[in-house]
MIDRENLUM-769566 format. One record per residue: x, y, z of N, C-alpha, C in turn; residue in three letters. Coordinates in steps of 0.2 Angstrom, whole numbers, padded with zeros to 4 digits, always signed. Each point is the difference from the previous one (the first is absolute). Layout:
XYZXYZXYZALA;...
% end
This chain:
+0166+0421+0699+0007-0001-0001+0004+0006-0001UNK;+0005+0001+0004+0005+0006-0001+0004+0000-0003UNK;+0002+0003-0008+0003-0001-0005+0007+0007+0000UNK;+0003+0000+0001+0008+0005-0002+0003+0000-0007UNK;-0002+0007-0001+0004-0002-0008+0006+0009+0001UNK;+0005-0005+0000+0005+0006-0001+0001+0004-0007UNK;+0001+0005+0001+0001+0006-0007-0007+0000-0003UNK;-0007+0001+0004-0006-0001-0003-0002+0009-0001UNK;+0005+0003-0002-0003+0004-0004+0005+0002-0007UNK;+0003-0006-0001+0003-0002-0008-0004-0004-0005UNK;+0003+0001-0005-0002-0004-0006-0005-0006+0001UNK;+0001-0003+0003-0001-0009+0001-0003+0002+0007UNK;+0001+0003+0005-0004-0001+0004-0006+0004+0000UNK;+0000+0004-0002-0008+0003-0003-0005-0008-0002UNK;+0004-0001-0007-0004-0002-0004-0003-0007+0005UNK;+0008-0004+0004-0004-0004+0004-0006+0001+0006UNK;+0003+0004+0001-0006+0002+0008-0006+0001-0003UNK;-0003+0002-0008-0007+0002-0004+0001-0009-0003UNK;+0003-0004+0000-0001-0006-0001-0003-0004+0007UNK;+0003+0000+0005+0001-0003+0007-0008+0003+0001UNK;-0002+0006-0002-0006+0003+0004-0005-0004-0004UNK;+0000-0002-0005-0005-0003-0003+0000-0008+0001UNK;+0004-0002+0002+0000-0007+0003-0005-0003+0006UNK;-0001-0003-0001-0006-0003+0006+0003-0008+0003UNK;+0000+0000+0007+0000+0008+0004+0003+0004+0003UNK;-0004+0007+0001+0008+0003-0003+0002+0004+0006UNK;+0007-0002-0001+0004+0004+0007+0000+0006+0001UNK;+0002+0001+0007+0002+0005+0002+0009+0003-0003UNK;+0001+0004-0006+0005+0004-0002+0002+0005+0003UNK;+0008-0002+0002+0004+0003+0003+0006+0003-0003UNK;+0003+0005+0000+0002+0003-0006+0009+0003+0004UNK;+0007-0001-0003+0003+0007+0000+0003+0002-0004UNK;-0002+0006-0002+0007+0005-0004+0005+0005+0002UNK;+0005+0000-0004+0006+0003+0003+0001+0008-0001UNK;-0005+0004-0006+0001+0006-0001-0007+0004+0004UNK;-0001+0005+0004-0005+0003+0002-0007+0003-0007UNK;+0004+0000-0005-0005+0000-0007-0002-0005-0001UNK;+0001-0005+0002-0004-0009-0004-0006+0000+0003UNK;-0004-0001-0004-0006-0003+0002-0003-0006-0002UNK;-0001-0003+0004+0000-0007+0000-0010+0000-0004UNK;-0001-0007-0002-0009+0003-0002-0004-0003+0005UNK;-0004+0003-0002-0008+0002+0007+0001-0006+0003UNK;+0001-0008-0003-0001-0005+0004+0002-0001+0006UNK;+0008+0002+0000+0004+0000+0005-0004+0004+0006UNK;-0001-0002+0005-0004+0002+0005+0007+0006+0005UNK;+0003-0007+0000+0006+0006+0004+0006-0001-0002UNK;+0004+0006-0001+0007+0000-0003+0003+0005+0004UNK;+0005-0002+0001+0007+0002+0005+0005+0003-0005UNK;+0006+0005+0000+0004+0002-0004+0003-0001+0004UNK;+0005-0006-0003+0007-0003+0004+0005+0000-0005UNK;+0006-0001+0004+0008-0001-0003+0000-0009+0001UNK;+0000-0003-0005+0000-0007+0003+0007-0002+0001UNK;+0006+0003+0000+0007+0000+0002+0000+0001+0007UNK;-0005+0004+0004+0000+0001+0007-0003-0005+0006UNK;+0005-0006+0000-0003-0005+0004-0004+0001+0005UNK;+0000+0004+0006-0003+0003+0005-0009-0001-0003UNK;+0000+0005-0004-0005+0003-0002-0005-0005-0005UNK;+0004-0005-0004-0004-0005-0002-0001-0004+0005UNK;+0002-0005+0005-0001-0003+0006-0006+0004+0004UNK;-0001+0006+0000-0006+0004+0004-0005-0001-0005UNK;-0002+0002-0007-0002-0003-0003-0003-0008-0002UNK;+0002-0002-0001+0002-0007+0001-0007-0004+0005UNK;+0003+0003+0007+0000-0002+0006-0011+0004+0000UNK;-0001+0006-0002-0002+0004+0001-0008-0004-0005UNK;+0002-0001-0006-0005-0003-0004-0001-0009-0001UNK;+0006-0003+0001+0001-0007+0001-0005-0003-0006UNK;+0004+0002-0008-0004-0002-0005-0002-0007+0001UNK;-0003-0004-0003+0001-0008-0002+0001-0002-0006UNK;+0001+0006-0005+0004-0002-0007+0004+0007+0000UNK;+0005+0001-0005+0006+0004-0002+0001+0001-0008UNK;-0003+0003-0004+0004+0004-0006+0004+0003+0002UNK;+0006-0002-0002+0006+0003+0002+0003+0006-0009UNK;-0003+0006-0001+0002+0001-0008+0003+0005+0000UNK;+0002+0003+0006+0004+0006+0001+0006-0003-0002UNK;+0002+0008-0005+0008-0003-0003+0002+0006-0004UNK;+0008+0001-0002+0002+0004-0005-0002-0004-0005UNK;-0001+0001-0006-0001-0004-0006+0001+0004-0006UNK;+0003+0005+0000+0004+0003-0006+0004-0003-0001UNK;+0004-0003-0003+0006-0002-0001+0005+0004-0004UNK;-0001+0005-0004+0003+0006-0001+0004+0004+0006UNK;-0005+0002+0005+0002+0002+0007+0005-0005+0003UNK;-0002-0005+0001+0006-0005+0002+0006-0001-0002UNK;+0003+0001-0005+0004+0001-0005+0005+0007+0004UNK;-0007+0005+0002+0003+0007+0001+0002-0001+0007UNK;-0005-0003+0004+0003+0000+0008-0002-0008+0001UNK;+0007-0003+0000-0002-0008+0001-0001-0001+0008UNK;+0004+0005+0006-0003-0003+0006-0007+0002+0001UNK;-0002+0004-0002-0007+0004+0002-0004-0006-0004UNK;-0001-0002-0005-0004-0009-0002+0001-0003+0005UNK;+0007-0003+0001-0001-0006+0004-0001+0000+0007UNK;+0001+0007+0003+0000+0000+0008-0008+0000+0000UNK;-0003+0007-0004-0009-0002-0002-0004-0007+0001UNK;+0003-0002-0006-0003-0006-0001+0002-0007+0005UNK;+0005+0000+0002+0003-0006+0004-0003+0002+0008UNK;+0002+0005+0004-0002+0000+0007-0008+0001+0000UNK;-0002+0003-0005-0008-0001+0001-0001-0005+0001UNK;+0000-0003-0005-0003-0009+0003+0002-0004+0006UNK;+0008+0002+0002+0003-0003+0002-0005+0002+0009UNK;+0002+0005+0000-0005+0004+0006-0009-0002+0000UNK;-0003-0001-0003-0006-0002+0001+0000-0009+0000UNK;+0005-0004-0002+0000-0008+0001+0004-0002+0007UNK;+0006+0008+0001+0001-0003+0006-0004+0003+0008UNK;-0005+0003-0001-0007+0005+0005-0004-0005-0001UNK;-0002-0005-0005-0004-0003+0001+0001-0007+0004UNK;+0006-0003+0000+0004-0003+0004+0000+0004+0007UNK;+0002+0002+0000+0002+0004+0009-0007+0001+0003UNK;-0007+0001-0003-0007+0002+0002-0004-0007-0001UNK;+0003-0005-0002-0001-0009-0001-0006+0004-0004UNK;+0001+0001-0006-0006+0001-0005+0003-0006-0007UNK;-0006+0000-0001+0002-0006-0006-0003+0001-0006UNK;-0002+0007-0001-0005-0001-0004+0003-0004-0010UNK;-0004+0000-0003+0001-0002-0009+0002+0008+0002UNK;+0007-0002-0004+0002+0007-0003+0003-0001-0008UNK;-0003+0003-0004+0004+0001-0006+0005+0004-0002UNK;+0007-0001-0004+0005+0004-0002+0000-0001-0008UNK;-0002+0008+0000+0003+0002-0007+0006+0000-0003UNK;+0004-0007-0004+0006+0000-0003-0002+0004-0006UNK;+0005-0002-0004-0001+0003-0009+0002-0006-0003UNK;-0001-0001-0009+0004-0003-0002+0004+0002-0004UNK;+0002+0007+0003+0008+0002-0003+0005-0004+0005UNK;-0002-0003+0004+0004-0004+0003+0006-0006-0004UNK;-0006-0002-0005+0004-0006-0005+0004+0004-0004UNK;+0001+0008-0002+0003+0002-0004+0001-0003-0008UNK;+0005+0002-0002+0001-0003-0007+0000-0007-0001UNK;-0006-0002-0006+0000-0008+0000+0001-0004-0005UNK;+0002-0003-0004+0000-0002-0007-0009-0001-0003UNK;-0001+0001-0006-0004-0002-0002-0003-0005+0002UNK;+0004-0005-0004-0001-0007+0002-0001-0003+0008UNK;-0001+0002+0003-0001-0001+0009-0009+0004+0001UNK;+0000+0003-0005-0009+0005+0002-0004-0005-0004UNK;-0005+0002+0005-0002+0004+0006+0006-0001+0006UNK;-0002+0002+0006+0005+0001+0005-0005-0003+0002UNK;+0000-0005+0006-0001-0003+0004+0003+0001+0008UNK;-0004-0002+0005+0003+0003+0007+0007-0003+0002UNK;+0002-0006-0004+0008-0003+0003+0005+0003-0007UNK;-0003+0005-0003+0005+0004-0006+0006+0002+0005UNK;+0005-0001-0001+0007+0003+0004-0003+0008+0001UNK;+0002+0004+0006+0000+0007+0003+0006+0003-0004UNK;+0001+0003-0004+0006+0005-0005-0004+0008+0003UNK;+0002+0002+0005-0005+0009-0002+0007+0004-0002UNK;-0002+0003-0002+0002+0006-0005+0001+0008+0001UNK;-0006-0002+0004+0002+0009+0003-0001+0001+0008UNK;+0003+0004+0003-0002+0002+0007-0007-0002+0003UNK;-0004+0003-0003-0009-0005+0000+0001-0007+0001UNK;+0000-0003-0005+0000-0006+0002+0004-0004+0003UNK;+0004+0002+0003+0005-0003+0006-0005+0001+0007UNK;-0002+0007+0002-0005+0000+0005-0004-0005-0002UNK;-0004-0001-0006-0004-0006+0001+0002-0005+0000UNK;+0005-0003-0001+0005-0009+0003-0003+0002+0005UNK;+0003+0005+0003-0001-0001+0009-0004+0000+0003UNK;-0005+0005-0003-0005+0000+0002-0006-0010+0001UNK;+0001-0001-0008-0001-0008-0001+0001-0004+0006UNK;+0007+0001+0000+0004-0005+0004+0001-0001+0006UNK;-0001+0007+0004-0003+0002+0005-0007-0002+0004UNK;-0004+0000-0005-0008-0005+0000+0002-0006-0001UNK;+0003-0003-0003+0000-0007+0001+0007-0003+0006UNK;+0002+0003+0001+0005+0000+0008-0004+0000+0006UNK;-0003+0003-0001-0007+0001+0006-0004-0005+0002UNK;-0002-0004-0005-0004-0004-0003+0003-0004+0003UNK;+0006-0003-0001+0003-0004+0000+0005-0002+0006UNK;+0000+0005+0005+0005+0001+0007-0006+0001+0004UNK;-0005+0003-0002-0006+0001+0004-0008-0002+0000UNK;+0001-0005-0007-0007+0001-0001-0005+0004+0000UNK;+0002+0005-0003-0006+0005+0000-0004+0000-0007UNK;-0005+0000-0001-0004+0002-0005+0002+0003-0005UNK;+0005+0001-0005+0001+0006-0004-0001-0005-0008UNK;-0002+0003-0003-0001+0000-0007+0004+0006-0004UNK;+0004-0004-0006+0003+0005-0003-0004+0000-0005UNK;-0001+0007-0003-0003+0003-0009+0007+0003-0004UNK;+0001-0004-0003+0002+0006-0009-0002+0001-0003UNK;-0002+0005-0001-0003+0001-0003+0003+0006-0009UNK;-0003-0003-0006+0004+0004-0005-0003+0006+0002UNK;+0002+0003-0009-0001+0007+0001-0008+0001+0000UNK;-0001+0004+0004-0008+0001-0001-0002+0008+0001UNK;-0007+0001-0006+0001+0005+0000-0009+0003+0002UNK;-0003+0005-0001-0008+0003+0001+0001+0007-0001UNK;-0008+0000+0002+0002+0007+0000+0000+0003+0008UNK;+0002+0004+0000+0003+0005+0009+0007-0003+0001UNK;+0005-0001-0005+0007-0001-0001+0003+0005+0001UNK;+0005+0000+0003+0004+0006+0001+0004+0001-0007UNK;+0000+0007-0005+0001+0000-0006+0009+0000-0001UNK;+0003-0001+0006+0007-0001+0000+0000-0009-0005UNK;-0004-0002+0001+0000-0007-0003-0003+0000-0008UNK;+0001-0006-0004+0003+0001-0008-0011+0003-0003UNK;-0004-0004+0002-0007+0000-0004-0004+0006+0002UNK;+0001+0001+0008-0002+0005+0001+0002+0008-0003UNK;+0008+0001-0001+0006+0004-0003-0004+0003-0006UNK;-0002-0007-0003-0001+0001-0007-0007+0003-0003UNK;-0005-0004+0007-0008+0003+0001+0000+0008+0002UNK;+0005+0001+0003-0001+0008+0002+0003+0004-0006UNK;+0005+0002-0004+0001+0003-0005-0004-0002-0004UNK;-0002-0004-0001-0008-0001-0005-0004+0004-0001UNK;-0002+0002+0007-0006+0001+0004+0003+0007-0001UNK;+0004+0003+0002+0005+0008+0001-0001+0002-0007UNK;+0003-0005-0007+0001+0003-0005-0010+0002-0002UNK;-0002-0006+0001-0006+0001-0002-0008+0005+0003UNK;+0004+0006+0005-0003+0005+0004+0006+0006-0003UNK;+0003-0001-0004+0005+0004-0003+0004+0004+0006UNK;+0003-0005+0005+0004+0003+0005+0007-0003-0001UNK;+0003-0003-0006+0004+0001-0003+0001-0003-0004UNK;+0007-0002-0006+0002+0002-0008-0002-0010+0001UNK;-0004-0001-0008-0001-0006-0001+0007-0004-0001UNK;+0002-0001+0004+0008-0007+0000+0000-0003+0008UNK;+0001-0006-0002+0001-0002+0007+0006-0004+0003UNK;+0003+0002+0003+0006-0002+0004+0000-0008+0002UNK;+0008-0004-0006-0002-0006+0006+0006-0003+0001UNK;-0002-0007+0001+0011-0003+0003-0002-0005-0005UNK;+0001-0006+0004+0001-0006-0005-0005-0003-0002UNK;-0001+0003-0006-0008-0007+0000+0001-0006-0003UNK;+0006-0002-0002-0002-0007+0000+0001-0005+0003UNK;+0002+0002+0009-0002-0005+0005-0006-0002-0002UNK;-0002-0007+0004-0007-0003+0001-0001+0000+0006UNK;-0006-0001+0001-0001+0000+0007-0006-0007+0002UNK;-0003-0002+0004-0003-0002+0003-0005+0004+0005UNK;-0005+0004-0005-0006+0004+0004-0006-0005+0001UNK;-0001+0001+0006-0006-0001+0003-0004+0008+0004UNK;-0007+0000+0000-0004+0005+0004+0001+0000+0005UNK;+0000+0004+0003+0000+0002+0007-0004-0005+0005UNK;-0007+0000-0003-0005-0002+0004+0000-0007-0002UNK;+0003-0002-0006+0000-0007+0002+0006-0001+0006UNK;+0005+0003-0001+0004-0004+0006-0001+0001+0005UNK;-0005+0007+0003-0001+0000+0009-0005-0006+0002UNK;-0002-0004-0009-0006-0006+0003+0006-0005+0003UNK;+0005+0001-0005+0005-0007+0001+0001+0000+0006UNK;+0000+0006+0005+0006+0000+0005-0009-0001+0006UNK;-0005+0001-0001-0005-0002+0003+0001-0009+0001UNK;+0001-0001-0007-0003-0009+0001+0009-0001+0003UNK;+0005+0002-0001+0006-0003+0002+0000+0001+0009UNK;-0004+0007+0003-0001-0001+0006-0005-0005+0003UNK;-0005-0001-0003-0005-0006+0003+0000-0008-0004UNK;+0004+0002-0003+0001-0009-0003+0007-0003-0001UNK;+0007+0004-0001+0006-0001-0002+0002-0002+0006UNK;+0004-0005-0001+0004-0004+0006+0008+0006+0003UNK;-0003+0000+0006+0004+0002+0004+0011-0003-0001UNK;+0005+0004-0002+0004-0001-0002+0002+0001-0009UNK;-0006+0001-0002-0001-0002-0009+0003+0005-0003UNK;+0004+0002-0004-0001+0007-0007-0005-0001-0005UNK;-0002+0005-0001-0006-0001-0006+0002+0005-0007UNK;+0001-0003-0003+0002+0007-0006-0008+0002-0001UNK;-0001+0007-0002-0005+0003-0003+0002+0002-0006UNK;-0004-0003-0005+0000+0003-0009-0004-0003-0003UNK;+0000+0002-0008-0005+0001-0003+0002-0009-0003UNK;+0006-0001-0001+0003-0003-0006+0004+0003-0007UNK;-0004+0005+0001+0003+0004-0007+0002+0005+0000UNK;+0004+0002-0007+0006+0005+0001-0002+0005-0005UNK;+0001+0009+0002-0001+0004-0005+0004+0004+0000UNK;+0003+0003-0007+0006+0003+0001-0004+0008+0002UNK;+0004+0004+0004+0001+0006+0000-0006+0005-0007UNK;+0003-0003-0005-0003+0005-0007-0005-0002+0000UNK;-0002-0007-0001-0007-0002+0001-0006+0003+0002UNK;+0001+0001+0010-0001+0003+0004-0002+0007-0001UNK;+0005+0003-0002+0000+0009-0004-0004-0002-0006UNK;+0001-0004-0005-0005+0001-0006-0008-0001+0002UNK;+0000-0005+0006-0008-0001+0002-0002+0006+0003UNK;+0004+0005+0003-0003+0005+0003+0000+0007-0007UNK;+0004+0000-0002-0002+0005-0006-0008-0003-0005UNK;+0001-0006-0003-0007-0001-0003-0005+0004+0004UNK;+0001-0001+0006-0009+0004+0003+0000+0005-0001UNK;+0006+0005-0003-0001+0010-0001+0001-0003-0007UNK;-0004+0006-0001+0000+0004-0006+0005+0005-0005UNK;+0005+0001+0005+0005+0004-0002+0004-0003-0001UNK;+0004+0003-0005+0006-0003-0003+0005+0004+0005UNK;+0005-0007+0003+0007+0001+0006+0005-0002-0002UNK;+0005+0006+0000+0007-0003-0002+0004-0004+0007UNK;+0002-0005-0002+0004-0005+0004+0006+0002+0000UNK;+0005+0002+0006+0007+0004+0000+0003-0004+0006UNK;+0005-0003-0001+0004-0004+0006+0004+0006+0003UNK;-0002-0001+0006+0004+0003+0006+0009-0003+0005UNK;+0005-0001-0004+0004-0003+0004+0000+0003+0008UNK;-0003+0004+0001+0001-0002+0009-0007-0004+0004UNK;-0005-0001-0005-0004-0006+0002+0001-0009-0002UNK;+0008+0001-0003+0001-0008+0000+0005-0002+0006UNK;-0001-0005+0003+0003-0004+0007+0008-0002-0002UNK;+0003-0001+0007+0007-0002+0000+0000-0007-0003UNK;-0006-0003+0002+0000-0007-0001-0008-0001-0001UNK;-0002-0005-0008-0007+0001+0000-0001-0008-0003UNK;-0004-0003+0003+0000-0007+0000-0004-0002-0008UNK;+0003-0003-0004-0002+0002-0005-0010-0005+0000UNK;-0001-0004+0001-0006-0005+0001-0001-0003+0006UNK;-0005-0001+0002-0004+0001+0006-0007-0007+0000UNK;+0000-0005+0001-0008-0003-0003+0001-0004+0008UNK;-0007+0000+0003+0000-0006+0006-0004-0004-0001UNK;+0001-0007+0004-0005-0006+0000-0004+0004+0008UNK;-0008-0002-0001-0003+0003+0006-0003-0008+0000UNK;+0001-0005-0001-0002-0008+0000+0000-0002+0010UNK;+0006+0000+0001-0003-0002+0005-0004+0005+0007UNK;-0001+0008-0002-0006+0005+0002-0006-0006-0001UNK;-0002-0002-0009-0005-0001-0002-0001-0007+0005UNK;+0002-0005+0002+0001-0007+0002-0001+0002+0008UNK;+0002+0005+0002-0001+0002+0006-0006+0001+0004UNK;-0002+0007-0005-0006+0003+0001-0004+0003-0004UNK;+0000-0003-0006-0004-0001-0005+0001+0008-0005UNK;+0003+0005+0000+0002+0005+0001+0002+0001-0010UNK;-0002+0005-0003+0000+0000-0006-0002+0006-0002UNK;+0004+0005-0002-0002+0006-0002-0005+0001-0005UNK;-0004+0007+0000-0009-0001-0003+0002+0008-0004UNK;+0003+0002+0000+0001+0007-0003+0004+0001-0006UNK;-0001+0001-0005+0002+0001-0007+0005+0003+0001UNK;+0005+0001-0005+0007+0006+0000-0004+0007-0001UNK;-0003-0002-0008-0003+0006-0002-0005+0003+0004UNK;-0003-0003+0004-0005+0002+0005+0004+0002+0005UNK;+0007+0000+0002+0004+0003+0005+0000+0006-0003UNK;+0002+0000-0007+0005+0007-0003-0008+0006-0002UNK;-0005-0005+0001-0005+0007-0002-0003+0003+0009UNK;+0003-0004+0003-0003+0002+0008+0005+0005+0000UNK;+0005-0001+0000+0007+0004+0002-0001+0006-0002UNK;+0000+0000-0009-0001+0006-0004-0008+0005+0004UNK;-0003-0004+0001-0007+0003+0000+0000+0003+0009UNK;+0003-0002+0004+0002+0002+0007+0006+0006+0000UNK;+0004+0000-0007+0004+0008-0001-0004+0005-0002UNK;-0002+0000-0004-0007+0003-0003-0004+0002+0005UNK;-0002-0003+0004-0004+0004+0006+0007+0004+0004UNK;+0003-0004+0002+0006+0005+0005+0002+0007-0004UNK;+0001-0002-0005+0003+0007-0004-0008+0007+0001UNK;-0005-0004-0004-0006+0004+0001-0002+0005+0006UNK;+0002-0006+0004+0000+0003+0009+0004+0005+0001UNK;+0006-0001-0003+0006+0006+0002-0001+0006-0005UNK;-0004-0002-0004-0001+0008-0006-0006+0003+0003UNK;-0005-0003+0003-0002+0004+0001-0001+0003+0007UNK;+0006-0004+0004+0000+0003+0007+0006+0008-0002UNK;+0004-0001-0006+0006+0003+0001+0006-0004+0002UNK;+0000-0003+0002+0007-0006+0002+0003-0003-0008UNK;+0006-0002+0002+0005-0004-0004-0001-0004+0003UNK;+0004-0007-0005+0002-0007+0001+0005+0000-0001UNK;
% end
C-alpha cells in the first residue's frame, strides 16, 4: 500500500514515517517537503520537493503516485510567525489542503486522508468545561488557529458534500526530541545543553511559564494518527492528548533537574505572545472508544529524550565547529 505523508521531512513526519516503517505491513512511504534542505528519514522511499499551494503540480503528483492513504502534516505551525504574517499561515495552510482534497476529486481518487487540525482551535476555555472535548465551541485566538477551523472544516465539508474519507486529528501540544527549538521544551533543552558545553552564560531565557499545557510525545501521537487512519470513522475529529496539563515552569524545572549546573531563570518580554491561552487539558475518550489509542510515554521520559537529543546535537556542532 502506498502511503503520502506531506511535510515528511518535519517534526512529526520523520517521527511518523520511523513509526509507519515499523508497522506490519509495512507500506510503501511516500514523502513531500517544501524546503530543498529537509530531509525526510530513510523510510520514505520517495520524496518530491513541492509547493503544495501549486495546484498543477500537486494534481501531477497526485495523479503520479495515487497514494491509498494521506497524512496530510504539512503546515505553518508557529503561531508567533502567524501573528507576524497572517496571510502567509492561512494561504499555507488553507490551499494546501484545499489543493490536494480538490486533485483527489478531479483524479476520482478516494484515498483515507488525514487532516491535521489543532486544539488551539477551541481557544480560551473556562476551567470548568476541561477537558475539551471534540463538540467544545471553536474560539481560536490567533491567526494559527483560524487556518485550523478551516482547515477542520474543510475536511469535514468534504466528507460531507462528497463523501470522501477524511479523518480529522487535534491534536495538543506535543513534544520529542528532533523539535524544532523555535518551540517552548526543545528552546529550553538546547540552552541547557549550550550552557552546559559552556557555549554560553548560565540564565535562561523564557515567556510565560505559567500557562499549562496538554503535552503528549511525539511518537505517541504519530500512533494516534496511524490507528485514526485505519480504524477512525470517516467524517470524525479526534482530539489527541494526554488528559493532563503542565504548566510552562514545571516543564523547565523537569528539564533543569537533569543538569548539574545551577541556571538562572530570566523573562524575556519579547518571548511572551499577544495572546496566550492561559490552560489547555483535552478529553482523547472518544480517540480511546474509537481505536483503542492511549498514550505509553511518560512526560518525564519526554523531557529526558529531548534533554538527551540536545546534548548530542550541541556535541555534534562542537565538535564539527558549527553553532546552534
Amino acid at each position: 500500500m502506498r502511503v503520502l505523508i506531506t511535510g515528511a521531512g518535519g517534526f512529526v513526519g520523520k517521527h511518523l514515517a520511523a513509526h509507519l516503517s515499523q508497522h506490519s505491513p509495512k507500506p510503501t512511504l511516500l514523502g513531500t517537503t517544501l524546503f530543498p534542505t529537509e530531509r525526510a528519514h530513510p523510510a520514505v522511499s520517495m520524496t518530491r520537493q513541492l509547493d503544495l499551494t501549486d495546484y498543477a503540480r500537486v494534481r501531477e503528483l497526485l495523479d503520479d503516485w495515487r497514494p491509498a492513504a494521506i497524512y496530510h502534516l504539512a503546515a505553518q505551525a508557529f503561531v508567533p510567525r502567524s501573528f507576524e504574517d497572517p496571510w502567509e499561515t492561512l494561504e499555507n495552510n488553507i490551499r494546501s489542503q484545499l489543493n490536494i482534497i480538490t486533485a483527489c476529486l478531479e483524479l476520482d481518487m478516494r484515498p483515507r486522508m488525514l487532516v491535521v487540525s489543532s486544539a488551539e482551535i477551541y481557544g480560551a476555555v473556562p476551567r470548568e468545561r476541561m477537558p475539551m472535548a471534540e463538540d467544545t465551541p471553536l474560539k481560536p485566538a490567533n491567526p494559527y488557529s483560524v487556518s485550523k477551523v478551516a482547515q477542520d472544516m474543510l475536511g469535514l465539508q468534504y466528507f460531507l458534500s462528497h463523501n470522501l474519507p477524511i479523518m480529522r486529528a487535534r491534536p495538543f501540544n506535543h513534544i520529542g526530541p528532533g523539535q524544532n527549538p523555535r518551540f517552548v521544551a526543545p528552546a529550553f533543552a538546547r540552552q541547557i545543553a549550550q550552557i552546559e558545553e559552556n557555549q554560553r552564560e548560565a540564565r535562561i531565557y523564557v515567556g510565560n511559564l505559567a500557562a499549562k499545557r496538554d503535552f503528549t510525545d511525539v511518537r505517541d501521537i504519530v500512533r494516534a494518527y496511524r490507528l485514526i487512519v485505519e480504524k477512525g470513522q470517516a467524517g470524525e475529529a479526534y482530539n489527541v492528548a494526554s488528559g493532563r496539563a503542565y504548566s510552562i515552569e514545571t516543564l523547565l524545572n523537569g528539564l533543569l533537574r537533569h543538569s548539574d549546573i545551577t541556571i538562572e531563570v530570566r523573562v524575556d518580554p519579547a518571548r511572551l505572545r499577544p495572546v496566550d491561552i492561559p490552560e489547555i487539558i483535552g478529553d482523547a475518550s472518544k480517540l480511546y472508544r474509537h481505536t483503542g489509542w492511549q498514550p505509553s510515554i511518560s512526560f518525564e521520559e519526554t523531557l529526558r529524550d529531548v534533554l538527551a537529543d540536545w546534548r548530542q546535537n550541541i556535541a555534534k556542532t562542537q565538535n564539527s565547529g558549527d553553532s546552534l
